[in-house]
Every structure is written in structure tokens, then in C-alpha cells.
C-alpha positions in Angstrom: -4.1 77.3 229.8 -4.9 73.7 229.4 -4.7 72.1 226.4 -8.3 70.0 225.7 -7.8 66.2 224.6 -10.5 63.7 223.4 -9.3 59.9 223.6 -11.7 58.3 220.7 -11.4 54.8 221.6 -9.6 53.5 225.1 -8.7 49.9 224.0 -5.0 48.5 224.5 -3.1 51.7 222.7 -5.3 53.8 224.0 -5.5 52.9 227.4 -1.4 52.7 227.3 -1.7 56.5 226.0 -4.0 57.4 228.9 -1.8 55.6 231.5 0.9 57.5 230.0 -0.7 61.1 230.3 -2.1 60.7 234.1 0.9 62.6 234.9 -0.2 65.3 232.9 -3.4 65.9 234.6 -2.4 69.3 235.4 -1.4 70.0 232.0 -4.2 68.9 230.3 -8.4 68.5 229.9 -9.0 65.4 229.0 -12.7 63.4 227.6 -13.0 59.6 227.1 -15.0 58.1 224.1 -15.6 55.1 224.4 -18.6 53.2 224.8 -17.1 49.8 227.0 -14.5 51.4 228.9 -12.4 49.3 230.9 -12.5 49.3 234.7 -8.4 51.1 234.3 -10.1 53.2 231.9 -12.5 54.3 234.2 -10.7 54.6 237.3 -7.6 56.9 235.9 -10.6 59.0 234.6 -12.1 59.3 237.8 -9.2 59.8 239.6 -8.1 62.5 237.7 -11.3 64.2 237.1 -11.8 63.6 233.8 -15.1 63.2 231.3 -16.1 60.0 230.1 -18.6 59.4 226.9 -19.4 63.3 227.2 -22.6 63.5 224.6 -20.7 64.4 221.0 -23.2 66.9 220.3 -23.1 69.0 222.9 -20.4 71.3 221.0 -17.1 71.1 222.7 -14.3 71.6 220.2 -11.1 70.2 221.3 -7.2 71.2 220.1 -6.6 67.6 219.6 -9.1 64.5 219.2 -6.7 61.2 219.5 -8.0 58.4 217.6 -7.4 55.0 219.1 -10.0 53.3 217.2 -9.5 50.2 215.1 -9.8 51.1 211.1 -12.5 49.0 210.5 -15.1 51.1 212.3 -13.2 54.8 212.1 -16.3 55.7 209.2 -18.9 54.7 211.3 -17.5 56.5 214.8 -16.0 59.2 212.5 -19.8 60.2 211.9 -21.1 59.7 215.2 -18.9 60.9 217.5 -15.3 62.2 215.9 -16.3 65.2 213.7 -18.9 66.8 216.6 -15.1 67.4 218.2 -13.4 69.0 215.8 -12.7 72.8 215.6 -11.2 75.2 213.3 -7.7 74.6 215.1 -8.3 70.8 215.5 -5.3 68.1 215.4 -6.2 65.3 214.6 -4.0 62.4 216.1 -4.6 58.8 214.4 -3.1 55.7 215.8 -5.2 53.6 213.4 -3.2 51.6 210.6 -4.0 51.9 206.9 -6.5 54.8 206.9 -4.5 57.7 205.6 -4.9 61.5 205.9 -7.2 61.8 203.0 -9.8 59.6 204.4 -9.1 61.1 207.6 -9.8 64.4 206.4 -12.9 63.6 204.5 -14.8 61.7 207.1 -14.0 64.1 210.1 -12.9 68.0 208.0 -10.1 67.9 210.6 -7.9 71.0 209.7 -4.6 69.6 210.5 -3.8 65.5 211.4 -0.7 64.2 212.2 -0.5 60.1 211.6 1.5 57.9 214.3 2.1 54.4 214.8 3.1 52.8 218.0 3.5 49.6 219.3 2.7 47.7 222.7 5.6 48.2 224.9 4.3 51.6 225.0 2.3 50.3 228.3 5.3 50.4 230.2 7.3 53.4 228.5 9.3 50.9 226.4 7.7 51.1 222.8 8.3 53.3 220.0 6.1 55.6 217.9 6.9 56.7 214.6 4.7 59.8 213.1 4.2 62.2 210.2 2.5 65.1 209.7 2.4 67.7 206.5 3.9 70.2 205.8 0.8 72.3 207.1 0.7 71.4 210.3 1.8 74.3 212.2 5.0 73.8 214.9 3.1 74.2 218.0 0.5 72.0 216.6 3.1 69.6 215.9 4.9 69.9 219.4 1.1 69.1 220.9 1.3 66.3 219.4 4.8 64.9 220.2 4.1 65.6 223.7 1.0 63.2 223.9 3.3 59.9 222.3 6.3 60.1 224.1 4.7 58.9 227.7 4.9 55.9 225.2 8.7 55.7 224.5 11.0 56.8 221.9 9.2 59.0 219.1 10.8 59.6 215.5 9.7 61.3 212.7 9.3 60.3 209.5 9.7 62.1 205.7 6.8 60.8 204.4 2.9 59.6 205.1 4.2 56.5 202.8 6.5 55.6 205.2 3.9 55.2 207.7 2.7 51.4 206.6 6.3 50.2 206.5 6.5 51.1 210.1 3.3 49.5 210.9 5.0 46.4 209.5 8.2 46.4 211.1 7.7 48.0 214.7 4.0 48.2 215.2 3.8 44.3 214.5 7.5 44.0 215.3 6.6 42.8 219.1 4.5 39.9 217.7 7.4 38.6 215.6 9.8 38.6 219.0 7.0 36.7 221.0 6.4 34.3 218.0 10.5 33.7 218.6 10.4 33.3 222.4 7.4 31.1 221.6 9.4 28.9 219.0 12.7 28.6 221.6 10.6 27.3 224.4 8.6 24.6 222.2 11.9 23.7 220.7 13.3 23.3 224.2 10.4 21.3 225.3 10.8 18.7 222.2 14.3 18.3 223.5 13.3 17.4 227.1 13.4 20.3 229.2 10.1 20.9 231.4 7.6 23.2 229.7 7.6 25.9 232.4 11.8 25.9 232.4 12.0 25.8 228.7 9.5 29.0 228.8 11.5 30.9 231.3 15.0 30.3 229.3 13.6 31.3 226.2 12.1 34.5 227.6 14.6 35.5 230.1 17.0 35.4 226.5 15.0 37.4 224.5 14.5 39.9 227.0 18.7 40.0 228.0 19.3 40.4 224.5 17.0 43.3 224.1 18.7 45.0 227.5 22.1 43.8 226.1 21.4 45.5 222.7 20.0 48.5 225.1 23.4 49.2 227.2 26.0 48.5 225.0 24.5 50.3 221.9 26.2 48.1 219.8 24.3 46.6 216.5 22.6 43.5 216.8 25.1 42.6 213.5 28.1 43.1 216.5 26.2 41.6 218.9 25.7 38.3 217.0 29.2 37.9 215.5 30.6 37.8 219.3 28.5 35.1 220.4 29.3 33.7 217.3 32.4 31.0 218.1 33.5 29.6 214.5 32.5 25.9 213.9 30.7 26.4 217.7 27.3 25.5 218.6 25.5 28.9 218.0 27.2 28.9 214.1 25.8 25.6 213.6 22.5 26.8 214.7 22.4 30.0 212.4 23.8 28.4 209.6 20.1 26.7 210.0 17.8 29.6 210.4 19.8 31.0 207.5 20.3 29.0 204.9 18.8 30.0 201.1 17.4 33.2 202.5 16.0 31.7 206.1 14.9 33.9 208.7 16.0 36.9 206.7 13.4 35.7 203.5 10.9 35.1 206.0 11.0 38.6 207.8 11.1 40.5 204.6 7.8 38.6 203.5 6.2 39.0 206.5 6.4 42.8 206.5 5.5 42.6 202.6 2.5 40.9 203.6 1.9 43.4 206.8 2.6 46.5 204.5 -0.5 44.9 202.1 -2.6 44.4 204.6 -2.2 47.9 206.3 -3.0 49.4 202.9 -6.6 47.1 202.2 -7.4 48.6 205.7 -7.0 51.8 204.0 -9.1 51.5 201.3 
């Protein structure tokens, strides 16, 4: 038997997840909330003979309702739309940053919820999600869930719902900091001389060699660094830069202090 998925919320994440389950079509029975769909949105949904913006109070209980929504309007949908989808066997799958299981639980009565956070290479397959669910959440339940993140990449589990806003910090914003360094390289390129477009295209073509280089050889990035790392050369001259009194290391850590804050005022 099918298992039956409702999508709350087919934005960026969401649309990545549903990209991610067209496979699955034969697997699963799947309903589209949202109320501006994109034309993807709409077309995998067609094409797979899906429901889109069913009417929440016609009754259909689902075994899991996947929230894609953004935290600052989960109340507000939560009581229009999400608990009108919730049975006595309901998992409830949030994506959202900051709003935690209680809240969860008291805006929608979901019996069991499992928390994840991914991040945006997870619309090609290339992201990571880490999740947590408690102690309650029955095995199957749990395995539902599992199945429906990893058309998104690489899924981990974590020990505590805590734990949740640190990853939120460091991989779910994670992809912003890289860009922000590709970004960086090219501009510094540019101020140098090189042509905008060539400066871009070195920078980018680095960041994503390193990340494949990281990929196949397994080695640490610590590893990685030291061998391209010639004493008195060029490249330890440059890092002796970006780390002196604390550097890019200070910077990174206060960054996710900051990101860890705000995902906890979304929360509240």
C-alpha cells in the first residue's frame, strides 16, 4: 500500500524534496499545499498524477504531512491548513528552522514529528540533512521519514532536538558562507586585474575542485590544506592573512553563534 504524503509549502526546499520523490511515484500518494505553486511544482504534479491545494477540510489524514514552510508563518498555515491533515498515526516532518517540537505539537496535535534540516544542494542530490526525532517515534515511522530526505543527499542523525540549530548554522547556512568565499576570490581577482567574468570562473571552478577533491580522496580538509601548503610559499603567505589573531576561524565561529541565535528567536 502507498504511503500518503502532504507537501505544506513547495518553495526552494520543498520543490527540491518533490524533485527528489518523482521517482517514487509508485511508492507514494502525494498532495501539494501551496497556494503559488511554481510552474516545476505544477508540472511534476501533474505529471505524476498528484493533488494540488486539495481543500484542507475535506478530511484526508495523511501518514506524513512535510512542512516546507518558512517559520514565520507555520502558526498561521498550521491552523488553516496543517492540523485538518493530521491523523492519529501522523508524522510530522518539519524542515522549518527554530520552531521546535513543542510548538509543533501544540499548533498541529501531531502524534509523532521528526525535525530535519537540509540545505540547498539538496536540488541536485548533493546536500545534506541532519534530523531528530524522540524517543517515541516508532521505527517504521522513523524509516518513513528517512526515506523522504535522502533523494536530498547524505542524511545523519542526531542525539538531540538541541542539536538541531547548530546544524542549521553550520550546514543549512553552510552553502551561503562557500558562495560568500567564491564571491570574495573573484572580486579580489578583479581588484588585481583579471577580467570580471575570468576572475568569476577561477574562483568558482576552485571552490567547486576543492569540494570534489575533498570528495575522492576522503582526506580532511586539515590534510588537504597542509599539502598545498609549500613553507614560506605563496599560499602560506596568503593564510598566514586570513588567519592571523583568530581570522577566518573567529569569524566562522561567530557567524554560526549569530545563526544559532537567530534560529532560536524564530522559535520563540
Amino acid at each position: 500500500m502507498k504511503n500518503r504524503i502532504a507537501l505544506v509549502g513547495g518553495g526552494r526546499m520543498g520543490g527540491a524534496m518533490l524533485r527528489g520523490w518523482a521517482p517514487l511515484a509508485d511508492q507514494i500518494d502525494l498532495v501539494v499545499c501551496d497556494p503559488f505553486p511554481s510552474p516545476e511544482v505544477n508540472e511534476i504534479v501533474s505529471a505524476k498524477g498528484w493533488l494540488l491545494n486539495p481543500d484542507p477540510a475535506a478530511g484526508a489524514k495523511f501518514d506524513c504531512v512535510v512542512l516546507g514552510i518558512k517559520p514565520q508563518v507555520f502558526a498561521t498555515v498550521a491552523d488553516q491548513t496543517v492540523k485538518h491533515l493530521i491523523g492519529e498515526n501522523t508524522v510530522v516532518l518539519s524542515i522549518m528552522a527554530g520552531i521546535g517540537t513543542a510548538k509543533i505539537v501544540e499548533h498541529t496535535h501531531a502524534p509523532h514529528v521528526v525535525r530535519a534540516m537540509p540545505n540547498t544542494p539538496g536540488q541536485i542530490g548533493k546536500g545534506v540533512t541532519a534530523y531528530w526525532c524522540s524517543p517515541t517515534v516508532p521505527t517504521p515511522t522513523e524509516e518513513l521519514a528517512k526515506s523522504l530526505l535522502r533523494p536530498l543527499g547524505l542524511v545523519e542523525k542526531l542525539q538531540s532536538e538541541k542539536q538541531i540549530d547548530v546544524v542549521t548554522a553550520v550546514s543549512g547556512s553552510g552553502p551561503a558562507y562557500v558562495f560568500l568565499l567564491a564571491e570574495a576570490m573573484a572580486a579580489a581577482g578583479e581588484a588585481e586585474g583579471l577580467e570580471r567574468a575570468l576572475a568569476e570562473r577561477l574562483a568558482w571552478q576552485t571552490v567547486i575542485g576543492a569540494a570534489a577533491l575533498m570528495e575522492e580522496t576522503g582526506q580532511t580538509p586539515q590534510e588537504l590544506r597542509r599539502a598545498v601548503t609549500s613553507p614560506e610559499g605563496t599560499t602560506a603567505a596568503a593564510t598566514d592573512v586570513l588567519t592571523a589573531g583568530g581570522g577566518i576561524v573567529s569569524l566562522v565561529r561567530r557567524a554560526v553563534e549569530t545563526a544559532i541565535h537567530r534560529a532560536r528567536q524564530l522559535g520563540k
